[in-house]
N, C-alpha and C positions, 0 to 999 in steps of 0.2 A: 661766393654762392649765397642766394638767400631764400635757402627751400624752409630753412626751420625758422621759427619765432616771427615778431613782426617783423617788418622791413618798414624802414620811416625815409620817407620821400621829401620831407618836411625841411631840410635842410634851409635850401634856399628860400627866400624871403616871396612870398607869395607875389607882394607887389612888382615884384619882377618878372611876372608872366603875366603881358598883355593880351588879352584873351578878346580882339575884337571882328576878325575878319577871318570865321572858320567855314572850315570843309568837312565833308563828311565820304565816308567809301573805301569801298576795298583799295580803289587808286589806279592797279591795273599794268604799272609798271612805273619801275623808277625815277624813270626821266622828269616825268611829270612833277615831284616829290621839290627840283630842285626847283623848276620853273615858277612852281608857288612860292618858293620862297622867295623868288625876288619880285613878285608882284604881290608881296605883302601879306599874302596869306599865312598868319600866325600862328594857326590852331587846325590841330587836325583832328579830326572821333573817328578811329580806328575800330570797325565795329566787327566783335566776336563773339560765336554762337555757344550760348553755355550748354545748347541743346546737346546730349551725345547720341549717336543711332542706337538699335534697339539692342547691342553687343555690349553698351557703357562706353564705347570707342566715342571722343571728340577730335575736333577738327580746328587746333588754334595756328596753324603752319604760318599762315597769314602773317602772323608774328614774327616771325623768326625773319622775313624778307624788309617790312615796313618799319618796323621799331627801330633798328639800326638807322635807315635811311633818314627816316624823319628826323632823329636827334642829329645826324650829321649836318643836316640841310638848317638845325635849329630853329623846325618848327617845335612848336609845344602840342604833346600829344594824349589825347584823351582815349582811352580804352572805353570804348561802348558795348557794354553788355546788356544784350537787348533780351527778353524774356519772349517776347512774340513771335511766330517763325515757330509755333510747334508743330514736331515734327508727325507725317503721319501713325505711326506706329504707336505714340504715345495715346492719340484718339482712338485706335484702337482697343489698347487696354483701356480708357478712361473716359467714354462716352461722355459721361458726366459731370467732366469737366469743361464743357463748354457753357461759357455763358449763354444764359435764357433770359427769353423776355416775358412778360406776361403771355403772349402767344403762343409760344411754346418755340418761339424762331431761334434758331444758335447760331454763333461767330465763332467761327474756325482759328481767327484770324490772332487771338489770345488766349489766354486761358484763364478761366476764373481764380481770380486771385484768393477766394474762399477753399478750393481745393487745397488738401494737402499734401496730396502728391504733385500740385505746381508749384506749389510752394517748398517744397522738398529739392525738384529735381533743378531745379533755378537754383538753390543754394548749393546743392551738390555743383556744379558745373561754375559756380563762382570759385569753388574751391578750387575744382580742378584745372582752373584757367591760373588763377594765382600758382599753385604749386605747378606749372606748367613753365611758366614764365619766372619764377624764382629758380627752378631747374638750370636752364638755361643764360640766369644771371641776363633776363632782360628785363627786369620788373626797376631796375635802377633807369631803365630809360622811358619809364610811362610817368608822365606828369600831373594826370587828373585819370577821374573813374566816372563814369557814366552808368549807372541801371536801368534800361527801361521798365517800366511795371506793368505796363497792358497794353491798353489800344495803341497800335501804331509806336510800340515801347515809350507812351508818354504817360503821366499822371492825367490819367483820361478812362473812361472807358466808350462805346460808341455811341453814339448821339439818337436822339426819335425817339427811345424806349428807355425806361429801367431795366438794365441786364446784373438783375440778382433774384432769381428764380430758378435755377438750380436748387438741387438740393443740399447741397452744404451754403449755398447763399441763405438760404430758407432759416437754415437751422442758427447760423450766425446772427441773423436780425433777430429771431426769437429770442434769441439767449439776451440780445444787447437793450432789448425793451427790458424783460424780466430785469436784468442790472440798472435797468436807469429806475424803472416804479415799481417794482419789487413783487404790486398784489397786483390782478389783473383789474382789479374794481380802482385804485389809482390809474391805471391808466385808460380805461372808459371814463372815469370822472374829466381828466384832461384833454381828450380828443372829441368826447361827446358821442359817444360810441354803446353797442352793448355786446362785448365781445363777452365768451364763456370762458375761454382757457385763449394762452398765449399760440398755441398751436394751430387758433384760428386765422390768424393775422397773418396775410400777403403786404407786399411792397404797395404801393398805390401805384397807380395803372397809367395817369397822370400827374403833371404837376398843379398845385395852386397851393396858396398861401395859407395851410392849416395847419394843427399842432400834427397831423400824424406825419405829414409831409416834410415838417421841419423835422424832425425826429429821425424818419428815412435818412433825409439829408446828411446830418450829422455824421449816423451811420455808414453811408455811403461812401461819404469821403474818407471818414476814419478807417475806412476798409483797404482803401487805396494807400493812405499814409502808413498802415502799418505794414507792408508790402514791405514799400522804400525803407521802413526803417529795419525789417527783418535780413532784408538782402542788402542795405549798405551797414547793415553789421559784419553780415555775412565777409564781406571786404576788410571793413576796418581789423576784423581779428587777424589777419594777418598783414594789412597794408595798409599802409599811413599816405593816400595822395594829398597832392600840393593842390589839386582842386578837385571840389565833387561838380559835377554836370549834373544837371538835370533838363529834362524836357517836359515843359511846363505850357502849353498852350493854354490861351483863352479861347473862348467861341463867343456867340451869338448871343445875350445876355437869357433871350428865352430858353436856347439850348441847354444852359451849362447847368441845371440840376442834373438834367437826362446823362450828361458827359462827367458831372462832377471835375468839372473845369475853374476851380479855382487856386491858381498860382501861389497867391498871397497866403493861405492856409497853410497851403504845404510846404511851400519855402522857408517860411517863418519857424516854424517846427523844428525841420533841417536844420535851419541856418543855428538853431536852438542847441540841438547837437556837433556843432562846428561840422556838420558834411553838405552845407549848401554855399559854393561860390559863385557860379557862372547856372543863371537859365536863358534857354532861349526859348522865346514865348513866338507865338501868333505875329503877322503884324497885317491880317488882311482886314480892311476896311470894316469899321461896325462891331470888331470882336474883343477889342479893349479902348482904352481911353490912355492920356498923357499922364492921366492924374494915377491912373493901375500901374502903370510903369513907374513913374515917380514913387510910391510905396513900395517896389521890390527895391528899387536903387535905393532906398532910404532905410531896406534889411542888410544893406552893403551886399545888395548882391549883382552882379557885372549881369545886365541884361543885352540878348544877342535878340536881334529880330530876324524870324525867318517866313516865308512862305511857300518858294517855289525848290524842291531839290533838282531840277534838271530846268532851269528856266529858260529860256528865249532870250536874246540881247535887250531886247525892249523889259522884259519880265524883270531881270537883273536890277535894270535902272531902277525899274520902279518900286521894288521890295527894297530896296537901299534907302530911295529914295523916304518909302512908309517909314522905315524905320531908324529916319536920320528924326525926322519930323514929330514917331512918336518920343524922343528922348533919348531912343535907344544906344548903348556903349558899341553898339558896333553890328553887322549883319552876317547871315548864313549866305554861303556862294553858292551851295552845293556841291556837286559830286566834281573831283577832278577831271574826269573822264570825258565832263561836257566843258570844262574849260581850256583842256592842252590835251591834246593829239599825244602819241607815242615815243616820237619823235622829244617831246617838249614844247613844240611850238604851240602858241594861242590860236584854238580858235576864236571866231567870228566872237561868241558869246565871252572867251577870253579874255578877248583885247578893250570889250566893254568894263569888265569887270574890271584891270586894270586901270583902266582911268576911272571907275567909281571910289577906288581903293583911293589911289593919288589924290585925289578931291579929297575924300573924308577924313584923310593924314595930313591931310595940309588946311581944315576946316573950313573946307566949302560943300555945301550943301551937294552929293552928288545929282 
């Protein structure tokens, strides 16, 4: 049993789990489980809700069916706990933790990571998922840890807007100017401004190349990074994986202040604290470059290209293809569900993926 103390997963030598040709999904039924593994699929993100309903009651069953199989079948498996997916009952208590934007428009779809009741109930439910799984003496068969931290459970948050206008966003950017220039007349001297007290100062509404916007910036992201580091703490105190995952998109280079999409910041950080191995970033046309990829692979970290989770035979190819071409160690298939039928057998989208796999193991350009 390993309900008490850490649990160290760390045994085996990390460079022994080839982390390049993953899947993601509930799965759906076993069959499938086997089928991937003989068309190469090596990695699976087993994703489970830390969310509990409004009684504290959680939902990790999932586990108890997929854990076993996966190790049987000896795929390598990643436990995905995703923060997004709040439930409604929590918006009811907590209105105000939805992100805002200058307009006053909210996203249902996360929770502001300024909140401390999202920040709370994400680490409770990390707890409760680990002491779950160590319960049952399955935590010996999970081989990496995934955290999502917001938008779409990615180091992201949604793109168009600045969404930190809430009121605990408010207060957190106040507090983090006062900590950088101490007087408020330091920081009108820097920005060119004539603010009276720090209480006057909103987020900027757009982006452009000034000192308040860098500053934001900073901010911004720093807000997102210390998420990831509070909840894969939250992990590490009781669990030692053999890989940390993260999901790390790029976008559109105008987009990515609004998104605070950048990879290289937050993995390097991670990677800082030994909990960054494996990202799987963007690979659609326009949203990074060979040379952004080449600097995560150069923080030693195993980059996966993804774009489509339910893609089309043709979509397959060609998200392989993007991401043979940006450099990438290997790509996202998506969900098992759209690859192999009940039974086991491949479909259409399947049997594509299959021969893309076969190509890139045997180093031919899919």
């Amino acid at each position: 049993m390993i309900a008490m103390g850490i649990a160290n997963a760390k045994e085996e030598d990390l460079t022994k789990l080839k982390v390049r040709f993953v899947s993601w999904g509930g799965i759906g039924h076993p069959k499938r489980i086997r089928t991937a593994a003989k068309m190469g699929i090596d990695t699976h993100r087993l994703p489970l809700n830390p969310w509990s309903d409004e009684q504290g009651r959680y939902e990790f069953r999932l586990a108890d069916t997929y854990l076993p199989a996966l190790k049987e079948a000896g795929i390598t498996t990643v436990v995905h706990i995703f923060s997004h997916g709040v439930p409604k009952w929590f918006w009811q208590k907590h209105p105000d933790a939805m992100p805002r934007n200058a307009k006053g428009e909210t996203d249902d779809t996360y929770g502001s990571v300024w909140h401390p009741q999202i920040r709370e109930q994400v680490r409770r439910g990390i707890v409760a998922l680990l002491d779950y799984l160590g319960e049952r003496d399955l935590l010996r068969l999970v081989d990496g840890i995934e955290v999502g931290v917001a938008f779409e459970g990615q180091l992201s948050y949604m793109w168009h807007h600045f969404w930190a206008y809430d009121p605990y966003a408010l207060t957190a950017y106040r507090f983090f100017l006062r900590g950088r220039y101490g007087d408020i007349a330091h920081l009108n001297a820097a920005w060119g401004t004539r603010y009276r007290t720090f209480s006057d100062i909103y987020p900027p509404i757009r982006w452009a190349e000034t000192p308040e916007c860098r500053d934001f910036l900073d901010f911004y992201r720093q807000s997102l990074l210390d998420a990831a580091e509070e909840w894969s703490e939250a992990v590490a105190a009781k669990f030692s994986p053999k890989i940390w995952l993260w999901l790390s998109h790029f976008i559109e280079p105008d987009q990515r202040p609004y998104a605070a999409r950048y990879p290289t910041f937050y993995l390097r950080r991670l990677k800082e604290l030994k909990r960054a191995d494996v990202a799987i970033i963007s690979v659609v046309p326009g949203w990074q470059t060979k040379e952004e990829v080449a600097e995560l692979k150069g923080l030693g970290i195993t980059v996966i290209g993804e774009w489509e989770i339910v893609p089309k035979a043709e979509g397959q190819q060609r998200q392989a293809r993007l991401a043979w071409d940006l450099g990438c160690d290997g790509f996202f298939v998506g969900v098992l569900e759209n690859l192999i039928d009940e039974t086991g057998a491949l479909t259409e989208v399947g049997k594509v993926t299959d021969e893309v796999i076969s190509r890139w193991r045997s180093g031919q350009r899919p």
